[in-house]
C-alpha positions as CSV (number, residue, x, y, z in Angstrom):
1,X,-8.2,-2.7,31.7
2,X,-7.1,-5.2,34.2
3,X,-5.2,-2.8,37.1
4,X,-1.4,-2.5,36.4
5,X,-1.4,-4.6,33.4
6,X,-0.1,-1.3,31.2
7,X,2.7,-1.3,33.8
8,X,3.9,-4.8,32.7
9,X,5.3,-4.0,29.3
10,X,7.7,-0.8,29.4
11,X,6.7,1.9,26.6
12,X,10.6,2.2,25.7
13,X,10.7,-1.7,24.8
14,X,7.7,-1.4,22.3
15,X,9.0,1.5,20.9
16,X,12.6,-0.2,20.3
17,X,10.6,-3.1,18.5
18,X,7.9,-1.5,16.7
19,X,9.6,0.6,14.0
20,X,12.6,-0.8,13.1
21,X,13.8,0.4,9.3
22,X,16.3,-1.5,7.8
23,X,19.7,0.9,7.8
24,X,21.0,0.8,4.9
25,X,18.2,0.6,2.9
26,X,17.5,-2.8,0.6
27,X,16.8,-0.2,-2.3
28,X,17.5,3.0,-3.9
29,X,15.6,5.4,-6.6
30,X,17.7,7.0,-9.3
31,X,16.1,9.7,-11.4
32,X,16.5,9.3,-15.0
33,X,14.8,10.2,-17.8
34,X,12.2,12.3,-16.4
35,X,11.0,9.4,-13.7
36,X,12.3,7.7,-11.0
37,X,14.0,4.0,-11.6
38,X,14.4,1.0,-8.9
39,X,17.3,-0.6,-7.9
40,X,16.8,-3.8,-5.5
41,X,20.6,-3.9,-3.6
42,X,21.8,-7.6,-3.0
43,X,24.7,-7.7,-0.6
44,X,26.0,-4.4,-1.3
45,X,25.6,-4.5,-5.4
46,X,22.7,-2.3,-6.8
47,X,20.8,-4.5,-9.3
48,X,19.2,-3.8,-12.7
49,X,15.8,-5.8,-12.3
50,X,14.0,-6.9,-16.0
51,X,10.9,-8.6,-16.6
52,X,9.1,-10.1,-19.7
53,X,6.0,-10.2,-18.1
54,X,5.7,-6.6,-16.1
55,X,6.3,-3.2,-16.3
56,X,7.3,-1.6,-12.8
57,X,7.0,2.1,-12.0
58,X,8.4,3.9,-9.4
59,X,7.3,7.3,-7.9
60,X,8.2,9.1,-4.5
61,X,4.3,10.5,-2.5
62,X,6.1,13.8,-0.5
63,X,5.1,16.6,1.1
64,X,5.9,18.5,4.5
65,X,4.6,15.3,7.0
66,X,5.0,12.4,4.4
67,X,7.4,10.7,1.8
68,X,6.3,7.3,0.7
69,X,8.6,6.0,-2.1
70,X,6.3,3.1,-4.1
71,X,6.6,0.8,-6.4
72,X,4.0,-0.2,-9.6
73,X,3.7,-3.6,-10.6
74,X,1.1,-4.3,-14.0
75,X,1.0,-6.8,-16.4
76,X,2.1,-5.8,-19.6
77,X,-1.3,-6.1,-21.0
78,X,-2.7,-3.8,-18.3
79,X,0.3,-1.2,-19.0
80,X,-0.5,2.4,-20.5
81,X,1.6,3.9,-23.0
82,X,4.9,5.7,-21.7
83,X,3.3,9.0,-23.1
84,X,-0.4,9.0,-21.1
85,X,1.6,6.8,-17.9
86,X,3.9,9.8,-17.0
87,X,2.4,12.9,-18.8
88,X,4.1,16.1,-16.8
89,X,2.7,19.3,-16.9
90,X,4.7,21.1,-19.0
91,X,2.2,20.8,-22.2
92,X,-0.3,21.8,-24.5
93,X,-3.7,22.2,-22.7
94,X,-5.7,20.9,-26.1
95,X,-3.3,17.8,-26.2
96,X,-3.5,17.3,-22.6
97,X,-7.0,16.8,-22.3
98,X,-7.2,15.0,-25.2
99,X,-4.4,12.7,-23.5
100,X,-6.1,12.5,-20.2
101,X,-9.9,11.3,-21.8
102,X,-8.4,8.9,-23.9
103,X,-6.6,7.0,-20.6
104,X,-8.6,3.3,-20.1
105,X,-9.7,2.1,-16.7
106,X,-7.6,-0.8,-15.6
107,X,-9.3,-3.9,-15.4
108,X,-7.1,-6.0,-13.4
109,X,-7.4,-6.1,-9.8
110,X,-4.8,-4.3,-7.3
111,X,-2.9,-5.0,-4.3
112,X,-1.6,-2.5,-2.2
113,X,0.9,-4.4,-0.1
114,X,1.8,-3.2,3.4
115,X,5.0,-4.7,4.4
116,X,6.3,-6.2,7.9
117,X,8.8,-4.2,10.4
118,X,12.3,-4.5,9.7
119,X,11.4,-4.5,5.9
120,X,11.1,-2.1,2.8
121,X,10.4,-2.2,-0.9
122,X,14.1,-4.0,-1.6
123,X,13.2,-6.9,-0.2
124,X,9.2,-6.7,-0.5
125,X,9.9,-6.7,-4.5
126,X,10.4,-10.0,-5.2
127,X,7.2,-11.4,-3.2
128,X,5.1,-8.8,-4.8
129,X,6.6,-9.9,-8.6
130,X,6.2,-13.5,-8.1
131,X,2.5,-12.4,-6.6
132,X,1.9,-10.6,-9.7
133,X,2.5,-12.8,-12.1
134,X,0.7,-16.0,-10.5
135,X,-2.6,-14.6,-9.7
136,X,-2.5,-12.1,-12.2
137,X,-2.9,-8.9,-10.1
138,X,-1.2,-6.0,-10.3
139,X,0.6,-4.8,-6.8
140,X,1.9,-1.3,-5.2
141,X,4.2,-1.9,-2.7
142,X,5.6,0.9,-1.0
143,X,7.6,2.2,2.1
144,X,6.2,3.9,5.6
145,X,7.2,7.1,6.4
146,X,10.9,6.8,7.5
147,X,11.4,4.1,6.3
148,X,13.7,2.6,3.0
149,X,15.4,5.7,1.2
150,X,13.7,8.2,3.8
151,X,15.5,6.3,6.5
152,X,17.3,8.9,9.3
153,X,15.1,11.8,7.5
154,X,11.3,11.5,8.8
155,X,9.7,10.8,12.4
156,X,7.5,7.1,12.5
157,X,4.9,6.8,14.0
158,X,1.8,3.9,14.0
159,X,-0.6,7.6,12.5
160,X,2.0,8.1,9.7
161,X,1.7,4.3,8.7
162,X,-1.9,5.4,8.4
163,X,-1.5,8.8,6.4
164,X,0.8,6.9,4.0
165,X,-1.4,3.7,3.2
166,X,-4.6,6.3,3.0
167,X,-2.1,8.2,0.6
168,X,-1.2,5.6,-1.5
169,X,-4.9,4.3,-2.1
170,X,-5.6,7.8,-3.2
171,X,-3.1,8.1,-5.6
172,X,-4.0,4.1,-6.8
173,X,-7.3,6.2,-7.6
174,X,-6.5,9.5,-8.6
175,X,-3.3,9.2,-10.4
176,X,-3.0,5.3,-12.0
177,X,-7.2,5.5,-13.0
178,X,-7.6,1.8,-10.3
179,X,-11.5,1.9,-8.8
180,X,-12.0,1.4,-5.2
181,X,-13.8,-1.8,-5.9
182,X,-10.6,-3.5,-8.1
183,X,-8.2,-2.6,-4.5
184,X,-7.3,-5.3,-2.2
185,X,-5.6,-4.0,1.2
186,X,-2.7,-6.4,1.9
187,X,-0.9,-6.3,5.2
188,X,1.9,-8.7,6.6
189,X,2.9,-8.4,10.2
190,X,3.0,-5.2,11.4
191,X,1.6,-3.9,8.2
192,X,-1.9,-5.6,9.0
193,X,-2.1,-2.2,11.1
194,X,-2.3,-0.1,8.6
195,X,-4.2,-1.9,5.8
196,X,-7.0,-2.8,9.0
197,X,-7.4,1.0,10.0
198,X,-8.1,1.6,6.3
199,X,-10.3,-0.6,5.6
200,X,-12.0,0.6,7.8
201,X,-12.8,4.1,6.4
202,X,-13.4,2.7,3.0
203,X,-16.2,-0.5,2.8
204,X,-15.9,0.1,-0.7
205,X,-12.8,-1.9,-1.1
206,X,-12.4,-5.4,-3.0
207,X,-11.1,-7.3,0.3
208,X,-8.6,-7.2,3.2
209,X,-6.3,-10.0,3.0
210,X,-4.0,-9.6,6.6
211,X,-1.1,-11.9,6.6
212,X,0.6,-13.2,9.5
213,X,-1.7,-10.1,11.7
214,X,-0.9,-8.9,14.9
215,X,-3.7,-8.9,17.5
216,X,-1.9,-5.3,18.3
217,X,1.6,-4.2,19.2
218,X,1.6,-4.8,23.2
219,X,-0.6,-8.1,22.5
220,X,2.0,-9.2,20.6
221,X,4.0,-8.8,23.7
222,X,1.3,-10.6,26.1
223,X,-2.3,-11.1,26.5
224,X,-4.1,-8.3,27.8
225,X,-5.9,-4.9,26.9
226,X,-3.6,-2.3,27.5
227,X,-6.3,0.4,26.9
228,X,-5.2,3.8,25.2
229,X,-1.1,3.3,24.9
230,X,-1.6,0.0,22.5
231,X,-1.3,0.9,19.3
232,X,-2.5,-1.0,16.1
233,X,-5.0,-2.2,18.1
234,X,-6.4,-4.5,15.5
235,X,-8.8,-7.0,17.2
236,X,-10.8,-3.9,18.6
237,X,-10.8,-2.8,14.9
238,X,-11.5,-5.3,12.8
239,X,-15.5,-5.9,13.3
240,X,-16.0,-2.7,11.7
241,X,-14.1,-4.0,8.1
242,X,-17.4,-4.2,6.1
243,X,-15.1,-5.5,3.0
244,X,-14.6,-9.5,2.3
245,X,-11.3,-10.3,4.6
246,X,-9.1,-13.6,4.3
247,X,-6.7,-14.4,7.2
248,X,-3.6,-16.1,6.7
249,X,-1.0,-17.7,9.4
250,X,1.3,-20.2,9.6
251,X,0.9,-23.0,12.4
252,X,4.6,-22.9,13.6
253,X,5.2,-19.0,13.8
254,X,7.6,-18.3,16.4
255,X,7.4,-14.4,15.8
256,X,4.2,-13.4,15.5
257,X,1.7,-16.6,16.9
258,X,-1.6,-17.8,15.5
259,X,-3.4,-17.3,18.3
260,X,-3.0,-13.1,16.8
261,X,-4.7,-14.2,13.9
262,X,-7.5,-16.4,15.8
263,X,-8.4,-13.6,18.4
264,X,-9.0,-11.1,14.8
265,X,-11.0,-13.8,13.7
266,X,-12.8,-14.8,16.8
267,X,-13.5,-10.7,17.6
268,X,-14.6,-10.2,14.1
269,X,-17.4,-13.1,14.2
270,X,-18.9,-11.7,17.7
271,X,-20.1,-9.1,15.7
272,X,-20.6,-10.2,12.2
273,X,-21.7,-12.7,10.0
274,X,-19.3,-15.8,9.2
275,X,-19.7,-15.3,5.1
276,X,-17.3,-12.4,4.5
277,X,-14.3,-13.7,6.9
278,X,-11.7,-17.1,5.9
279,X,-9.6,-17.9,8.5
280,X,-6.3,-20.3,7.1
281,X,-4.0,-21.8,9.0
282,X,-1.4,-23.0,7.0
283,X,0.2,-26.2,8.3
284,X,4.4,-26.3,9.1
285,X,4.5,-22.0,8.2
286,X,6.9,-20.4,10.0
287,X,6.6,-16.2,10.0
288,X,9.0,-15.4,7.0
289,X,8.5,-18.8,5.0
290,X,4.7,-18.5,4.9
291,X,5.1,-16.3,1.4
292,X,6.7,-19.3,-0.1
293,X,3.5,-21.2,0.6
294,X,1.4,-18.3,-1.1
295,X,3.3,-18.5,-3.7
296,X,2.8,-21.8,-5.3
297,X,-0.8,-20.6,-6.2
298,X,-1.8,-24.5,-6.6
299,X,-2.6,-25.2,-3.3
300,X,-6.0,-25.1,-1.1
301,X,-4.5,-21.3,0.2
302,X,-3.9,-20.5,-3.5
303,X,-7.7,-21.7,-4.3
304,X,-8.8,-19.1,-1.0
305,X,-6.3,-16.0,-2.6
306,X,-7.9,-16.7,-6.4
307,X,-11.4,-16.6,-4.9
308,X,-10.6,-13.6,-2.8
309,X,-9.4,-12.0,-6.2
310,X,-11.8,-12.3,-7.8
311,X,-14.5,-10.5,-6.1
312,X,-14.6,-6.9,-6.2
313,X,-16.1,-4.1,-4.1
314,X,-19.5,-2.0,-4.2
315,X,-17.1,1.4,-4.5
316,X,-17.0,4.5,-2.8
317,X,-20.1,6.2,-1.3
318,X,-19.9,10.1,-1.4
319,X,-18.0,10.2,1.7
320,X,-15.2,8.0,1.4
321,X,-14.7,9.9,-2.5
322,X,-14.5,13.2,-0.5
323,X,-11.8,11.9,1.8
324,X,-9.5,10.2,-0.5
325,X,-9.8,13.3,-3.2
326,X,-8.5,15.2,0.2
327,X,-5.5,13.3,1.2
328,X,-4.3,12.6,-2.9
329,X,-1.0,13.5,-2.9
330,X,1.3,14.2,-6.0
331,X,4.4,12.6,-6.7
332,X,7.4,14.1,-6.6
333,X,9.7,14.7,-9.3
334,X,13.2,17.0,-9.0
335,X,13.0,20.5,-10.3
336,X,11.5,23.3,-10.1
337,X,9.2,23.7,-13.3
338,X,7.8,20.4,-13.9
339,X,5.6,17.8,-11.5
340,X,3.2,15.5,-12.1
341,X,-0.7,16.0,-12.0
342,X,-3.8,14.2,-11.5
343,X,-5.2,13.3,-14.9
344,X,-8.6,12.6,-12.9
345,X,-8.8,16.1,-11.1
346,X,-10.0,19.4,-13.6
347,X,-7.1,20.6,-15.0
348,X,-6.9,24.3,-15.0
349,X,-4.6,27.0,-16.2
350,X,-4.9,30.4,-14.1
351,X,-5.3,33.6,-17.0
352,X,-2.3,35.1,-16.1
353,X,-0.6,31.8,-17.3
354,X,-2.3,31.5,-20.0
355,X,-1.1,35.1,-21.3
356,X,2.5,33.9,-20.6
357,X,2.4,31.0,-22.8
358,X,5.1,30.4,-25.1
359,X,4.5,31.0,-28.4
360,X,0.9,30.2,-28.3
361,X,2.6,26.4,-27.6
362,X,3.6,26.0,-23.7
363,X,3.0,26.9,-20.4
364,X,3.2,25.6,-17.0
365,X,-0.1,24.4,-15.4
366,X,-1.1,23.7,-12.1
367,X,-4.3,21.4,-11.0
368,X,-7.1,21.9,-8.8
């Protein structure tokens, strides 16, 4: 590290720009009917959102360190029953399991969106519909750690971001029955942090697509390597991404500039192989108007995004199954006597439980 250069950018000014929730949140969950329901708000007014082409679920990922509010987006034709979808606990253990080997594997491929600072799932919804329907994927979007509804109540931090995405990709898995090879690790801005780090720890994945990257937080500031205090340190990262990975950046961003993208590129290729990386530079793209230009799914970029869709991953070695099955969180649901389980875990009912049942009918279950 070049002598003093750390000194240069103050820790308390990347800290002021790094994490910055929007307050209020763009969103809120409502629990009703035994699940949780999303409401975008547009200039103060909660919205009722409707499609006839998707079916969006919402859950909350908690426990003591994390709570990851996420949205589901399928195509109705990829969308499980309401019954086998959201099947609690509270059941017969014959019908349960009968439920649980009867649930298909999805066939459509599966974003996990990592959004940009100064974002959450209120305004990230409409990019990840639109996505949806014109490449036919289906998307999770969800919200850091302290950020959107958990705003105020949670510390951030760039190894949260980490523990949330690795969180989410479980529960893609374990919970909503998505393979390892049909996920696609989508970051924007500061969320090509997260979705980098991850792909690194699972080569299994479909692809990495990083829009609008940063190099890392305090390059982002000024060239340099900044050594241990740099966080999302990206283009030190990114040779080890053994997954296909397309780079996309806009020509005139003012925010976040290209030359981010080109030294990811240009770091990746000193080490690897030119086949697995696409590098597009998308001409008269701005920051925040270069979604509008993925979109249209007709252009040359569209071509790159269908292609990148396409193409799925090799899967999980033993490893990388260990790991996620480690870090699966269950969703949260209010009350006392009823969550949520894993319908891909064993399910198992202690003895003593099993004596309490009611009437031979009922009984609470927990999962391995």
């Amino acid at each position: 590290m070049k002598k003093g250069l750390s000194n240069l950018i103050p820790n308390s000014l990347v800290k002021k720009y790094s994490f910055r929730p929007p307050n209020p949140p763009q969103y809120t969950f409502e629990f009703r009917d035994g699940k949780y329901q999303f409401y975008p708000i547009i200039k103060g007014v909660k919205k009722q959102i409707f499609s006839y082409y998707l079916l969006i679920n919402s859950y909350i990922l908690k426990n003591d360190q994390l709570y990851v509010p996420l949205i589901h987006i399928q195509g109705l034709q990829n969308a499980k029953s309401e019954k086998s979808q959201s099947k609690e606990c509270l059941v017969d253990l014959k019908s349960f399991q009968q439920e649980t080997e009867k649930q298909p594997q999805r066939y459509r491929m599966l974003i996990i969106f990592s959004h940009a600072n100064a974002s959450d799932l209120g305004d990230v919804y409409f990019f990840a519909e639109r996505i949806s329907i014109e490449y036919g994927v289906d998307i999770i979007a969800y919200d850091y750690t302290g950020y959107g509804i958990g705003f105020g109540q949670y510390k951030i931090s760039e190894q949260q971001t980490y523990e949330d995405l690795q969180s989410v990709l479980s529960f893609a898995i374990n919970r909503l029955n998505y393979s390892l090879n049909q996920i696609i690790l989508w970051g924007f801005s500061l969320g090509s942090g997260p979705a980098t780090e991850i792909a690194t720890r699972f080569g299994g994945l479909a692809g990495l697509i990083l829009q609008a990257p940063i190099a890392s937080i305090y390059n982002w500031f000024g060239e340099g390597d900044y050594g241990e205090q740099d966080i999302y340190v990206n283009y030190k990262k990114i040779q080890y991404v053994r997954s296909n990975i397309l780079i996309i950046h806009g020509d005139s961003d003012k925010i976040v500039g290209h030359e981010q993208s080109e030294k990811l590129y240009n770091k990746y290729l000193q080490h690897n192989a030119r086949g697995k990386i696409q590098f597009a530079l998308v001409k008269g793209a701005g920051h925040n108007d270069l979604q509008f230009h993925i979109e249209k799914g007709d252009n040359q970029l569209g071509v790159q995004i269908h292609n990148m869709l396409r193409q799925r991953g090799v899967g999980f070695n033993e490893k990388e199954y260990t790991l996620l099955n480690l870090c699966y969180v269950k969703e949260h649901i209010p009350g006392q006597y009823m969550y949520q389980c894993n319908s891909l875990k064993k399910f198992t009912c202690s003895d003593e439980l099993q004596r309490k049942k009611a009437g031979g009918l009922f009984f609470l279950c927990t999962c391995d």
